[in-house]
C-alpha positions as CSV (number, residue, x, y, z in Angstrom):
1,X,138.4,87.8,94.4
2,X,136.6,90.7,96.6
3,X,135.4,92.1,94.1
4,X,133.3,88.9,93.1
5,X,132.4,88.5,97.0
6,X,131.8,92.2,97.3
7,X,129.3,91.6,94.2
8,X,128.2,88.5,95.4
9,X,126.9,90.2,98.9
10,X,125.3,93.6,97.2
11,X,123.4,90.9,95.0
12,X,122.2,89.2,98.6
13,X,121.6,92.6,100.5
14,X,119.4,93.6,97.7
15,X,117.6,90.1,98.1
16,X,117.5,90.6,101.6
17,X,115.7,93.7,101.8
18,X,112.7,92.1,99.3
19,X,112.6,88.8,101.2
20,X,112.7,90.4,104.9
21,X,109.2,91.8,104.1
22,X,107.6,88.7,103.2
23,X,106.9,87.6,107.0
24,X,106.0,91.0,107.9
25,X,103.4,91.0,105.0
26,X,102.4,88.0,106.0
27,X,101.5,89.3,109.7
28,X,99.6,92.3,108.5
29,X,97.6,90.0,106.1
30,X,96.3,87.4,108.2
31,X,95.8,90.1,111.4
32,X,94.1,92.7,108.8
33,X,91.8,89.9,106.7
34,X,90.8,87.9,110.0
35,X,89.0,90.7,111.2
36,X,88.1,92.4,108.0
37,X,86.5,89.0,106.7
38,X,84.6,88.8,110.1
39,X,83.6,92.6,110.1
40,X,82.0,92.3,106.6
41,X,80.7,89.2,106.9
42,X,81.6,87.2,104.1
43,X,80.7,83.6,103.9
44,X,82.9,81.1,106.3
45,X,84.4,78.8,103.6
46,X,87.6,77.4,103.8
47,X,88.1,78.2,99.5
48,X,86.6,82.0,99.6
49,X,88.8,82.6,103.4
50,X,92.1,81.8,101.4
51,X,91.2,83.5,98.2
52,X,90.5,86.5,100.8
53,X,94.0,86.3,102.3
54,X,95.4,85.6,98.8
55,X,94.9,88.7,97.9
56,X,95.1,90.7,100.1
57,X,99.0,89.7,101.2
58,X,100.1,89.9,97.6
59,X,98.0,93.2,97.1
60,X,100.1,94.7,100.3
61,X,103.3,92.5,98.8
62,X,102.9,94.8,95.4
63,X,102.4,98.2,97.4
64,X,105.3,97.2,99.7
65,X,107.7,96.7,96.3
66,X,106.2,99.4,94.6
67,X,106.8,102.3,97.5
68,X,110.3,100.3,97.7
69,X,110.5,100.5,93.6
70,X,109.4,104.4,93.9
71,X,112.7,105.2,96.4
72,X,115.3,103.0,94.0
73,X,114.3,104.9,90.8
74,X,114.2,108.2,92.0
75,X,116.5,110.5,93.8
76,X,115.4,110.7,97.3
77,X,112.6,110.7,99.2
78,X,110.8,113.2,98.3
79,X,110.3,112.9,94.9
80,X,109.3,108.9,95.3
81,X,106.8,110.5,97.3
82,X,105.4,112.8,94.7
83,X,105.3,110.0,92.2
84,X,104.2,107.3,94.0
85,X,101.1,109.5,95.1
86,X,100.4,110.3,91.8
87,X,100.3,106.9,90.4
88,X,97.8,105.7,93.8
89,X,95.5,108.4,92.7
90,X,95.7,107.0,88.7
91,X,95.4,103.4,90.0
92,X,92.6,104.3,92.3
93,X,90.9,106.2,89.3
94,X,91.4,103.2,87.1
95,X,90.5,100.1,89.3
96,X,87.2,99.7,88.8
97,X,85.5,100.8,92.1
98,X,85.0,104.6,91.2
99,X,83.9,103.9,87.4
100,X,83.5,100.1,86.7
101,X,85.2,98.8,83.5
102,X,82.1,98.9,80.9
103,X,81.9,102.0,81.8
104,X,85.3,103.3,81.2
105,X,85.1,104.8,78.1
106,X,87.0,102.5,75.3
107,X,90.2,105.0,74.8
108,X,91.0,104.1,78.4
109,X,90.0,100.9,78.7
110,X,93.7,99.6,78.1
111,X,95.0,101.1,81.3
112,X,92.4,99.2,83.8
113,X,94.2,96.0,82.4
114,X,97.4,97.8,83.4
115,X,96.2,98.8,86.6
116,X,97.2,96.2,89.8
117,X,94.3,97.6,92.0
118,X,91.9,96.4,89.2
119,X,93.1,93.0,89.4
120,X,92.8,92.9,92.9
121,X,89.3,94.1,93.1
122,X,88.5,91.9,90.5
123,X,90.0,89.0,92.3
124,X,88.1,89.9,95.4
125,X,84.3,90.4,94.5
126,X,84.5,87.7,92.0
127,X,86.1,85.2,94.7
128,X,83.5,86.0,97.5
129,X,81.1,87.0,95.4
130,X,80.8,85.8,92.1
131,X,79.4,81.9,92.9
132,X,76.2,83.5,95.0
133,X,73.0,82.3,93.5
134,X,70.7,84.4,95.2
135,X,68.3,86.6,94.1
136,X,68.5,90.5,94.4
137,X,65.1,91.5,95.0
138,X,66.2,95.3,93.9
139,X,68.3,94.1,90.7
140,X,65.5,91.2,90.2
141,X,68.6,88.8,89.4
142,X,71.0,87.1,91.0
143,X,74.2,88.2,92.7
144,X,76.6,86.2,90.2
145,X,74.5,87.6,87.2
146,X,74.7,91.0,88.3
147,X,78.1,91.0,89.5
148,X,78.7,90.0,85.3
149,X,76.3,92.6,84.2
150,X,77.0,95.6,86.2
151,X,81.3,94.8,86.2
152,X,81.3,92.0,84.2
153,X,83.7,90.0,86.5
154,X,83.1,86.3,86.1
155,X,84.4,83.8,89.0
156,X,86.1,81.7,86.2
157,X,89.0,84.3,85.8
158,X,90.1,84.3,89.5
159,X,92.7,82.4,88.5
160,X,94.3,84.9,86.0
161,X,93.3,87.3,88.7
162,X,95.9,85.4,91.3
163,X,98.8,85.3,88.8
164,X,98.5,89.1,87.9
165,X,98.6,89.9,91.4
166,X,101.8,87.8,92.1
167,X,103.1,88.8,88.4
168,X,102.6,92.5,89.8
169,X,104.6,91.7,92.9
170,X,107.6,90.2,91.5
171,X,107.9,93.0,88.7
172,X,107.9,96.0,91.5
173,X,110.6,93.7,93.5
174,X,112.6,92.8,90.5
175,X,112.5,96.7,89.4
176,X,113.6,97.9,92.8
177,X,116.9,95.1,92.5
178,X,117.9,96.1,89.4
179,X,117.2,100.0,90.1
180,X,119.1,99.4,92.9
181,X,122.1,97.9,91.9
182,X,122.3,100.3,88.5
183,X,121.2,103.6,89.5
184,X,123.0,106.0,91.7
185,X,121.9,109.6,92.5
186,X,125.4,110.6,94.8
187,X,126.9,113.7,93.5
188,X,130.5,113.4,93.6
């Protein structure tokens, strides 16, 4: 019988530790995008405000579980460090903002899918950006048409955008409460 309430309260500590960030996200999200949102100057609508705040808490959900994820699958500290650096700089490389998709060459085109930044820039221009009708006097075209030519993002995928975003988050939790509970790096 302990043993099934010791096993019972590991599998709620774990749980704990994932759902204990949620508010604190949550904060950071709305204080961060209230006066990001403001400082760029995006258009006040109630639709692009929430797609805004969307993503952005489950972008800082995902880096949350993934520098969580890094410490469960790897000895200690250091070394999470090591690789989770290395993996911001790949994702950072492969989002989309340094080289945009069509012009990643083909061979490497498979890991900007992979990438969770990409899907969260893509998310965010196409949701404030991607409806705009305006004309570009430098481009000669509008914002929406350029916004498909130049990243090809269309405002029709948000959608897929959001669940790839909150996909993304609940992998990096579930991987940090299994590598949790299995993995153990004492030396006996």
């Amino acid at each position: 019988m302990l043993c099934i309430i010791t096993h019972v309260n590991r599998n709620h500590s774990i749980l704990s530790q994932v759902i204990i960030e949620l508010p604190y996200i949550f904060v950071q999200a709305t204080s961060y995008g209230v006066i990001v949102y403001a400082m760029i100057g995006f258009e006040w609508t109630l639709e692009k405000f929430f797609w805004y705040i969307f993503f952005m808490y489950f972008t800082l959900c995902y880096f949350t579980f993934y520098g969580m994820m890094a410490v469960a699958v790897t000895p200690n500290h250091h070394v999470a460090s090591i690789v989770a650096s290395a993996f911001y700089a790949i994702w950072n490389l492969f989002s989309g903002f340094i080289i945009p998709r069509p012009r990643i060459p083909v061979w490497w085109r498979w890991y900007y899918w992979a990438c969770p930044v990409a899907w969260t820039l893509y998310g965010l221009v196409a949701s404030q950006f991607g409806d705009i009708n305006n004309i570009m006097e430098s481009e000669n075209k509008s914002v929406q048409e350029f916004i498909r030519s130049y990243f090809d993002f269309k405002h029709d995928f948000i959608g897929v955008c959001a669940v790839v975003v909150v996909g993304t988050a609940v992998l990096f939790a579930c991987i940090f409460a299994v590598s949790i509970k299995l993995f153990n790096f004492q030396r006996r």
